[in-house]
C-alpha positions in Angstrom: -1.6 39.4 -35.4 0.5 36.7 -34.2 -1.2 33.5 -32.8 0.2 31.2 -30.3 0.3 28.5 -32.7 3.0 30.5 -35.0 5.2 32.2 -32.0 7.3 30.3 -30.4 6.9 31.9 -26.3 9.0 30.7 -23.3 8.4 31.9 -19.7 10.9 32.3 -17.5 9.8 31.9 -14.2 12.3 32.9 -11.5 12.7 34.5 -8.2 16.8 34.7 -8.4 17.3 31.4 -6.5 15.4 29.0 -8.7 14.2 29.4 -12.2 12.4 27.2 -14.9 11.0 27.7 -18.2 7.7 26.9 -19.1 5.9 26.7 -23.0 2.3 26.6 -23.8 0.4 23.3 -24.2 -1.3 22.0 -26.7 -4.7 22.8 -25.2 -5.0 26.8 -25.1 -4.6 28.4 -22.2 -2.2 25.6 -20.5 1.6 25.9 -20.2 3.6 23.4 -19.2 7.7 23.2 -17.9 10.3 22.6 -20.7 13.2 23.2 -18.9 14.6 23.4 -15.2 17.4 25.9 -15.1 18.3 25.2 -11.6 18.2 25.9 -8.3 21.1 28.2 -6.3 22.0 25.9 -3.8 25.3 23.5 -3.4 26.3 22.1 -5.8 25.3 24.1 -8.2 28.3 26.8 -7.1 31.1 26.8 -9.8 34.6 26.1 -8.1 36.7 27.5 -6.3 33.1 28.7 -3.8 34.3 27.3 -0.3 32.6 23.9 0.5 30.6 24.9 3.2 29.0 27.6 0.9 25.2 26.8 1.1 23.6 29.3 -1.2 25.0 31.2 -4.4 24.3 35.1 -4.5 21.0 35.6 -6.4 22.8 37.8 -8.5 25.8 35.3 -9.9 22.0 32.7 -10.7 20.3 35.4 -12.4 23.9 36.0 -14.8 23.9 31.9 -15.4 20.2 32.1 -16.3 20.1 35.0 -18.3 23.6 33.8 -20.1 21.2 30.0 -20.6 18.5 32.5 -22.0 20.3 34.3 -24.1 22.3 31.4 -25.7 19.1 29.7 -26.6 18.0 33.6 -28.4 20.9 32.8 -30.2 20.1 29.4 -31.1 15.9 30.9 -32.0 15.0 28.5 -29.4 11.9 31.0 -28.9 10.7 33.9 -30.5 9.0 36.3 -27.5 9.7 35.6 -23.8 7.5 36.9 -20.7 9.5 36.9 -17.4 7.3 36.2 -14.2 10.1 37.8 -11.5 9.3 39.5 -8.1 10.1 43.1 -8.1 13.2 43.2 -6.1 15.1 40.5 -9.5 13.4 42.1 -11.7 15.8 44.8 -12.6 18.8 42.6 -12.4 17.2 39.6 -14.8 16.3 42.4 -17.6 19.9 44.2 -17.3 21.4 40.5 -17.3 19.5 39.8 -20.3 21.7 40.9 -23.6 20.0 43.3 -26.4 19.2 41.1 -28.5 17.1 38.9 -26.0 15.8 41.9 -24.4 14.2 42.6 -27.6 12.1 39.6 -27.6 10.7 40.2 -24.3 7.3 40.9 -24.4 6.7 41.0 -20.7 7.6 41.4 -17.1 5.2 40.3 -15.2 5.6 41.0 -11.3 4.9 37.8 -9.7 6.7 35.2 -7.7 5.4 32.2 -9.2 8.4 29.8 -8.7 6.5 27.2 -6.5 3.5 27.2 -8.3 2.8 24.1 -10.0 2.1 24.1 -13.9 -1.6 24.0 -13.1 -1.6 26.6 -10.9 1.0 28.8 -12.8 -1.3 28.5 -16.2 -4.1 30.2 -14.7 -2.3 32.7 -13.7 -0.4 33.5 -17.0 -4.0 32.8 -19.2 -4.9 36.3 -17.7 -1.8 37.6 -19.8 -2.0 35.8 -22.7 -4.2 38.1 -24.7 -1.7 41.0 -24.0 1.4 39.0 -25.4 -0.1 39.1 -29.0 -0.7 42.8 -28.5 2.7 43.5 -27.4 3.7 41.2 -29.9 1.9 42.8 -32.6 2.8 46.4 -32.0 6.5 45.9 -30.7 6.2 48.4 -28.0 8.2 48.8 -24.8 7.8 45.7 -22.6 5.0 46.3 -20.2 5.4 45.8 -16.7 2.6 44.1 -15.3 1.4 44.4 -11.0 0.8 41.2 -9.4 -2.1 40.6 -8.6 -3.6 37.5 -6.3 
């Protein structure tokens, strides 16, 4: 069985307009952010967007991010990812996702958990930690997990 001291896990928390990644502490059953990938909001439109643009389509965010993801797949930045995604980006994160990084994904997790701080956020993904190193173990299909409060 894999342990969370020998896989490396990211979670990519996202709800298609802002997205960061987030890593388990030290101290089990805490995770804590690595990485802001950014927020879809001027500036961060790539040229030639008109000025007065104040939002980029969730859809042209969720292609950056998952192109970030899968370039650090690439780079065995992480060995099994969970996504926490509400329903309606779910779909479009995985199919953004290549392959190869969709085979590390352990999880999909239907949550919109963008805003939650990393205190907040870490109970909620301690109640799925147990099933990543199940998943991991067996290498089944990526369970989809409800939301639940």
């Amino acid at each position: 069985m894999m342990s969370m001291g020998s896989t490396r896990l990211w979670v990519l928390v996202t709800d298609g307009h802002r997205a960061r990644i987030v890593v388990p502490s030290a101290s089990e059953g805490q995770f804590h952010t690595q990485l802001i990938l950014g927020v879809a909001q001027y500036p961060y439109c790539p040229p030639p967007l008109r000025s007065g643009l104040r939002s980029v389509p969730h859809g042209q965010f969720t292609a950056d991010v998952a192109h970030r993801i899968d370039e650090a797949a690439e780079h065995d930045a992480f060995d099994r990812l969970i996504v926490m995604v509400p329903h309606a980006v779910a779909d479009e994160i995985r199919r953004a996702l290549h392959p190869t990084t969709r085979a590390r994904l352990a999880m999909m997790l239907d949550q919109d958990c963008v805003t939650l701080d990393d205190t907040a956020l870490s109970a909620r993904l301690a109640r799925w930690w147990p099933a990543h190193d199940e998943v991991a173990e067996a290498g089944a299909d990526v369970p989809r997990a409800a939301a639940t409060a």
